[in-house]
C-alpha positions in Angstrom: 22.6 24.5 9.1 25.8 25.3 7.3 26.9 22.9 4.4 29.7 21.5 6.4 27.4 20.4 9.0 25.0 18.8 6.3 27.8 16.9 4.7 28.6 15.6 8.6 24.9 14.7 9.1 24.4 13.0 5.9 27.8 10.7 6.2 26.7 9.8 9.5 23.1 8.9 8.2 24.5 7.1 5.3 27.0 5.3 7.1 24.5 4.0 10.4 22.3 2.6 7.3 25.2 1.0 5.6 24.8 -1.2 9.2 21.2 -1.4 9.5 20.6 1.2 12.1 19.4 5.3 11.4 20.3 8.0 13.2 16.8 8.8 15.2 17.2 5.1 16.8 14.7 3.6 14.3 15.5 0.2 12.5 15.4 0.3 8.6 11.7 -0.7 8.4 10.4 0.5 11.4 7.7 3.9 11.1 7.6 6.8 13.6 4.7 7.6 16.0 1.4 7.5 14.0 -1.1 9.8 15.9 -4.7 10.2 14.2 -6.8 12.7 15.2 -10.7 12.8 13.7 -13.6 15.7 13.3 -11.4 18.6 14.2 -12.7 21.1 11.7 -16.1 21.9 12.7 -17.3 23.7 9.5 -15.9 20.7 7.0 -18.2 17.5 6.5 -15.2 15.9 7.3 -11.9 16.2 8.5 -8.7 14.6 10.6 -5.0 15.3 11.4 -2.2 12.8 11.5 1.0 13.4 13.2 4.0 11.1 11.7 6.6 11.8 13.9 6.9 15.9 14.0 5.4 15.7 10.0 1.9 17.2 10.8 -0.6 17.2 8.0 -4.7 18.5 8.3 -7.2 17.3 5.8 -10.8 18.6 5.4 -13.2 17.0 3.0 -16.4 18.8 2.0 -19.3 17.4 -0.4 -21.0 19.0 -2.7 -23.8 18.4 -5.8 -22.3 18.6 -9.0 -21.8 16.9 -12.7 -20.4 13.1 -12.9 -17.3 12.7 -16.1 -19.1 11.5 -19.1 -17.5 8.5 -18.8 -18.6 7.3 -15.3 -22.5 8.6 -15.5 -23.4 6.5 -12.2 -20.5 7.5 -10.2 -19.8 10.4 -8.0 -16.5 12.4 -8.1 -13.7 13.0 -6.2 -11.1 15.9 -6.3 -7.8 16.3 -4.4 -6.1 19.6 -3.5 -2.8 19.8 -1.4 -1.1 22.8 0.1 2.0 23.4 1.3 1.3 25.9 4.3 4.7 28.2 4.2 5.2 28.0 7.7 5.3 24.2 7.3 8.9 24.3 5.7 11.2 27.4 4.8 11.4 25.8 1.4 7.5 26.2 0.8 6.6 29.2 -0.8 3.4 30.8 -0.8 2.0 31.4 -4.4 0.1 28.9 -7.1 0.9 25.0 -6.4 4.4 23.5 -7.1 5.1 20.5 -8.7 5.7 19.3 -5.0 1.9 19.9 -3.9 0.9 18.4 -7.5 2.6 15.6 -6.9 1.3 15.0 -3.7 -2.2 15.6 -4.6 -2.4 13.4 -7.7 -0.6 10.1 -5.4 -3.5 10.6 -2.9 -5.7 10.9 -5.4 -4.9 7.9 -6.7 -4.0 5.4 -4.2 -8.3 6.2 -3.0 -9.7 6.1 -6.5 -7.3 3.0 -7.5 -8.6 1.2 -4.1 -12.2 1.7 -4.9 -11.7 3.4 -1.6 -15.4 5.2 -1.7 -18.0 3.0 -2.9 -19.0 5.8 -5.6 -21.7 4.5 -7.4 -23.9 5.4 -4.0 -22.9 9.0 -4.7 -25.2 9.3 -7.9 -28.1 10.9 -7.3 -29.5 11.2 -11.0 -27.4 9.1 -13.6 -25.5 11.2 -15.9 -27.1 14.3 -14.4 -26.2 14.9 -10.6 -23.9 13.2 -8.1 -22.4 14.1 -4.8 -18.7 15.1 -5.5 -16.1 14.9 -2.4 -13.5 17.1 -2.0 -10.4 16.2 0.0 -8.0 19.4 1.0 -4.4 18.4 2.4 -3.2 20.9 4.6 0.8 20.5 5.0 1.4 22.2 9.0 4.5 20.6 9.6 7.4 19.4 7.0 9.7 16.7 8.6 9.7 14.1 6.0 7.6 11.6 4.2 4.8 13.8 3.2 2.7 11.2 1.1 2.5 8.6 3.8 1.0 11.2 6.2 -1.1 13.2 3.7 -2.8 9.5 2.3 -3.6 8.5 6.1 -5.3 11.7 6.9 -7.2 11.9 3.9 -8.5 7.9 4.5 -9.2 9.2 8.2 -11.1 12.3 7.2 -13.1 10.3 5.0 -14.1 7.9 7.5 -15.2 11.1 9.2 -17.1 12.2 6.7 -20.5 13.1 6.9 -23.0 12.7 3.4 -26.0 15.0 3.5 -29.7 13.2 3.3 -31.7 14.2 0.3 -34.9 13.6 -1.7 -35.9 14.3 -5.0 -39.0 16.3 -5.6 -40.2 17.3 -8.5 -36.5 16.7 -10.3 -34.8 18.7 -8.0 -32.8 17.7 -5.0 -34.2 18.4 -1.7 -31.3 18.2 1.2 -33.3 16.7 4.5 -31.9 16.3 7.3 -29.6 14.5 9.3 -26.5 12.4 7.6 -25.4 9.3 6.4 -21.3 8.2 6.4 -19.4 8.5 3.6 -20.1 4.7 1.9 -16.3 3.3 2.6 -15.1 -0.3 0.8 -11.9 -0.1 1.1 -8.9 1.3 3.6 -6.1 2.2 1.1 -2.5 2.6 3.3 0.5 4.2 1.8 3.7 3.1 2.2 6.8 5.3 1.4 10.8 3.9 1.0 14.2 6.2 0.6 16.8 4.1 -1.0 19.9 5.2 0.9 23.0 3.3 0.5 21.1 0.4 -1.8 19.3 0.0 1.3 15.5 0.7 1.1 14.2 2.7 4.1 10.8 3.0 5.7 8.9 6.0 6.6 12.2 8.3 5.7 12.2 11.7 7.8 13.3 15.0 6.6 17.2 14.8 7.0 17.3 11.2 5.3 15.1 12.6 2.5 17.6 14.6 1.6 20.3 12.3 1.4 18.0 9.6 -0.4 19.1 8.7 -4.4 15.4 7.9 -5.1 12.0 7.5 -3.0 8.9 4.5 -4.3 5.6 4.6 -2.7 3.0 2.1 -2.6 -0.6 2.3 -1.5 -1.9 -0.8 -0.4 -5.3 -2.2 0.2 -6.4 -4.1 2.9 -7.1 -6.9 0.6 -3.7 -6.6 -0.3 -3.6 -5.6 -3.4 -1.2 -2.5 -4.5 -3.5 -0.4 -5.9 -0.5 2.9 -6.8 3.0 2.8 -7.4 4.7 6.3 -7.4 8.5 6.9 -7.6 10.4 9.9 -7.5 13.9 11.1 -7.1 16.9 10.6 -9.6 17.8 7.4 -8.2 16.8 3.7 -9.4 15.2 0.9 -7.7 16.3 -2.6 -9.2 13.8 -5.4 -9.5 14.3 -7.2 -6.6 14.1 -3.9 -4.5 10.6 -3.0 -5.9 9.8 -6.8 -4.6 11.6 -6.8 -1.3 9.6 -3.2 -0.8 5.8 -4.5 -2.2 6.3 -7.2 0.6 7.1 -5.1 3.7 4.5 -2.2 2.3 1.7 -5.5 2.8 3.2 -6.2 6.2 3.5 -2.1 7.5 -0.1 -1.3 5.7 -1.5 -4.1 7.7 0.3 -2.8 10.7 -1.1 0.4 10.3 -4.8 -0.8 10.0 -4.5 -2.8 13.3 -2.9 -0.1 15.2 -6.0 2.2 13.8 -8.7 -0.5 13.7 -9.2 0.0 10.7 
């Protein structure tokens, strides 16, 4: 698209959310499709794929025995990868992860652990010696805006989907048996993303109003309705009254979300 066409695009954006409206038909606090998809990686102990409009993003979860932090003896642990697939977006680029796929990592990784998500004390197997540790791997396919919203949905979906492996100790080792238990779940953690275009805060932004935004705030919410993650990026500000205004539609939207999954 050649710059004079951007700067066409992104007055027209600017100026339909100056009157409430946005340029795919949506109204300021209104999300795209949501499509969830669950168990679609066969090898994986867990996995799902959530469509957001044409943003695709794949998550596959595995679980494996390993060390709990010194700190948290009688809980298991939990790591979070993402990856920008190349093909996903011409500005992805294949090599070591950007601050981008960092980013998006850690704000997953929080708004599950922050949520008490997984119940993890049922992942220790021996305290201070061995617990189950889950591994959730974000899989960007498709880059058409809001990222973190679709990356945090998948990953709560695959680990709905996951699968914990039986066991038995014998002799102070662990014995796998068979046959699987779910992943223990407590919580169901929803993300919530806003661009602030205009002074206006807007839901569930897509690629061409990300990049006209000033300044994007995320909140993950639990279904108890707590915010359990706040994560901001973007030059921009956000004044006091718009983190407010945005805490109460993320409640509304999360709880949206939930029902529309049955969650």
């Amino acid at each position: 698209m050649s710059s004079m066409t951007t700067r066409v695009k992104q007055k027209q954006i600017a100026q339909l959310i100056a009157k409430g409206k946005r340029l795919d038909g949506r109204t300021l606090t209104e999300y795209r499709e949501i499509n969830v998809e669950q168990g679609i990686i066969e090898r994986a102990e867990g996995s799902a794929r959530v469509l957001l409009g044409k943003t695709e993003v794949m998550v596959g979860t595995k679980i494996e025995i390993g060390q709990p932090f010194s700190d948290t003896p009688n809980e298991g642990v939990l790591t979070v990868n993402a990856e920008l697939v190349p093909l996903a977006s011409p500005t992805f680029e294949p090599g070591p992860p950007d601050e981008n796929s960092i980013e998006l990592a850690r704000v997953v990784d929080r708004g599950i652990r922050e949520s008490k998500a997984i119940d993890f004390e049922k992942l220790c197997i021996e305290p201070g010696k061995k617990v189950f540790v889950v591994f959730i791997d974000i899989y960007v396919l498709n880059h058409d805006g809001n990222l973190i919203d679709a990356s945090a949905l998948a990953a709560l979906a695959a680990l709905l989907n996951t699968k914990m492996p039986n066991y038995e100790i014998e002799d102070g080792e662990v014995k796998i048996k068979s046959g699987y238990t779910p992943l223990p779940i407590k919580k169901y953690p929803i993300t919530v993303t806003f661009a602030k275009i205009n002074d206006k805060l807007v839901v569930d932004p897509w690629l061409e109003e990300e990049q006209v935004m000033e300044a994007r705030l995320s909140m993950t919410i639990s279904n108890d309705g707590n915010i359990c993650a706040i994560q901001k990026g973007g030059s921009g500000y956000f004044a006091p009254k718009q983190v407010l205004e945005a805490a109460k539609i993320a409640k509304e939207k999360g709880e949206e979300i939930r029902k529309k999954l049955n969650w």
